[in-house]
TITORKE-335676 format. One record per residue (C-alpha): residue in one letter; x, y, z. Coordinates in steps of 0.1 Angstrom, whole numbers, plus 5000, padded with zeros to 4 digits. Layout:
# TITORKE-335676
ATOM   rest   east   north     up
ATOM      a      X       Y      Z
...
//
This chain:
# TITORKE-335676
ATOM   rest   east   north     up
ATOM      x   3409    8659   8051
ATOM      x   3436    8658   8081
ATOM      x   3436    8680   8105
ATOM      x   3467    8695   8128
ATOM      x   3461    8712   8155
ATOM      x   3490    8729   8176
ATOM      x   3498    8762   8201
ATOM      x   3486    8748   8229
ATOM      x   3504    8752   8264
ATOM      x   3504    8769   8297
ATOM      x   3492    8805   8304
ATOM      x   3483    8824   8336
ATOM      x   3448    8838   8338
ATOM      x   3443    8866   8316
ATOM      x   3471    8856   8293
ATOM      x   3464    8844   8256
ATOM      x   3471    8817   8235
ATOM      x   3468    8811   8193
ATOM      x   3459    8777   8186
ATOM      x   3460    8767   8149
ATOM      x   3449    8743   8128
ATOM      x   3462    8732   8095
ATOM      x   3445    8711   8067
ATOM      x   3470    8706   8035
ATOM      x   3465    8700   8006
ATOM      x   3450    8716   7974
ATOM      x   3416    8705   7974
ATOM      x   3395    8714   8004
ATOM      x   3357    8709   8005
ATOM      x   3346    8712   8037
ATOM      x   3313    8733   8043
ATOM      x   3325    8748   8075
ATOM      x   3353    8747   8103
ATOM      x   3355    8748   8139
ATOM      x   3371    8745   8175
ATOM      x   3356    8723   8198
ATOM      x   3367    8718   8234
ATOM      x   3365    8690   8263
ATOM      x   3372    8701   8298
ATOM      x   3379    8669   8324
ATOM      x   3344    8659   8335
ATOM      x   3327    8672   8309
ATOM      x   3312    8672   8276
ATOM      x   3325    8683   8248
ATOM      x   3317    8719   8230
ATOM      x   3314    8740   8202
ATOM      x   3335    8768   8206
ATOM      x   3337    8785   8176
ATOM      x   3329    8776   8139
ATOM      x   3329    8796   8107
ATOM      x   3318    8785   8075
ATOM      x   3335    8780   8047
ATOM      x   3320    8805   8023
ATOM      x   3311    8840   8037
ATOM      x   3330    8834   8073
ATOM      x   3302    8837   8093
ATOM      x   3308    8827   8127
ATOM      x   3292    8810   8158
ATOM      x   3307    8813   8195
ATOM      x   3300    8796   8223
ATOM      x   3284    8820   8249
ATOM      x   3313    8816   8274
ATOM      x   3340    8826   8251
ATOM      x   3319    8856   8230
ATOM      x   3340    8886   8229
ATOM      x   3370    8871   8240
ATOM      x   3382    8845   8215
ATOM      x   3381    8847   8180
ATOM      x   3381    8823   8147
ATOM      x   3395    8832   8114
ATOM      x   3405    8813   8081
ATOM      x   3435    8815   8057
ATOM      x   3437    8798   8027
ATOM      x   3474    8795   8006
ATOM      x   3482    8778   7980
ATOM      x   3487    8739   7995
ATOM      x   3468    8746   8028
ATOM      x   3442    8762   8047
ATOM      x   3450    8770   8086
ATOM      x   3417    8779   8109
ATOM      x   3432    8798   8139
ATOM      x   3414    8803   8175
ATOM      x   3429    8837   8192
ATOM      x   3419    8833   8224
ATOM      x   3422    8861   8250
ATOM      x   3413    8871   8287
ATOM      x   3419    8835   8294
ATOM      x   3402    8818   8323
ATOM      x   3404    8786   8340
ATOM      x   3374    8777   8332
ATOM      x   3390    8778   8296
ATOM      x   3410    8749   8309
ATOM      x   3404    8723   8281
ATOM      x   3416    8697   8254
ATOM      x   3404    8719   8222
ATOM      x   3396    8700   8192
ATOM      x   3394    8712   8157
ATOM      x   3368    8699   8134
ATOM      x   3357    8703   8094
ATOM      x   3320    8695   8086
ATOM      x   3314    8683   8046
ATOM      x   3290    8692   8028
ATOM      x   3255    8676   8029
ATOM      x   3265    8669   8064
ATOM      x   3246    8681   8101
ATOM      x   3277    8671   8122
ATOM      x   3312    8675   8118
ATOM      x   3326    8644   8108
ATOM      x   3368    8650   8105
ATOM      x   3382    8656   8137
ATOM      x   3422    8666   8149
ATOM      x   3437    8654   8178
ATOM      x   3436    8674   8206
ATOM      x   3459    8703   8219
ATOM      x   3460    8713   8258
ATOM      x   3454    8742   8269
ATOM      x   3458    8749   8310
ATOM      x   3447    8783   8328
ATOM      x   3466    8785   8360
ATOM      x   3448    8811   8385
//
């Protein structure tokens, strides 16, 4: 599966920011989908997933109640979007989207990355 990430940028703090993610095609068979993020210095970290059938979801603490992770599925693609609100700098990142097959622990197909900076 390939992955396309895109909608990061700039935003002051407090701002918000979509990002989105887009695989294409008509067969997709990933078991779930998520954003991951890597801050300078630092590891990298789930964000947010959601699984592939029933949408559950699964935030990372320091976003919980401020960003959110939703599906679409058309025709030729399905696009995972991150809405991301009450931004802080500490949201300052390179975020990552990520599909995880089935049979799989890890997520094992990765997008490039898409900056997102938090001026204060």
């Amino acid at each position: 599966v390939q992955l396309q990430a895109c909608g990061g940028g700039l935003v002051q703090t407090g701002g918000s920011l979509r990002l989105s993610c887009v695989a294409p095609g008509r067969t997709f068979t990933s078991a779930a989908l998520a954003w991951f993020r890597q801050a300078p210095g630092k590891e990298r970290e789930l964000v947010a997933s959601i699984s592939w059938i029933g949408d559950h979801t699964l935030y990372g603490y320091s976003v919980k109640g401020r960003f959110t992770i939703a599906k679409h599925q058309a025709e030729n693609m399905v696009t995972v979007d991150l809405q991301m609100n009450n931004l802080q700098p500490e949201d300052t990142a390179v975020y990552y989207c990520a599909a995880r097959s089935y049979g799989r622990t890890t997520f094992n197909n990765w997008g490039q990355g898409t900056l997102v900076t938090v001026s204060s």
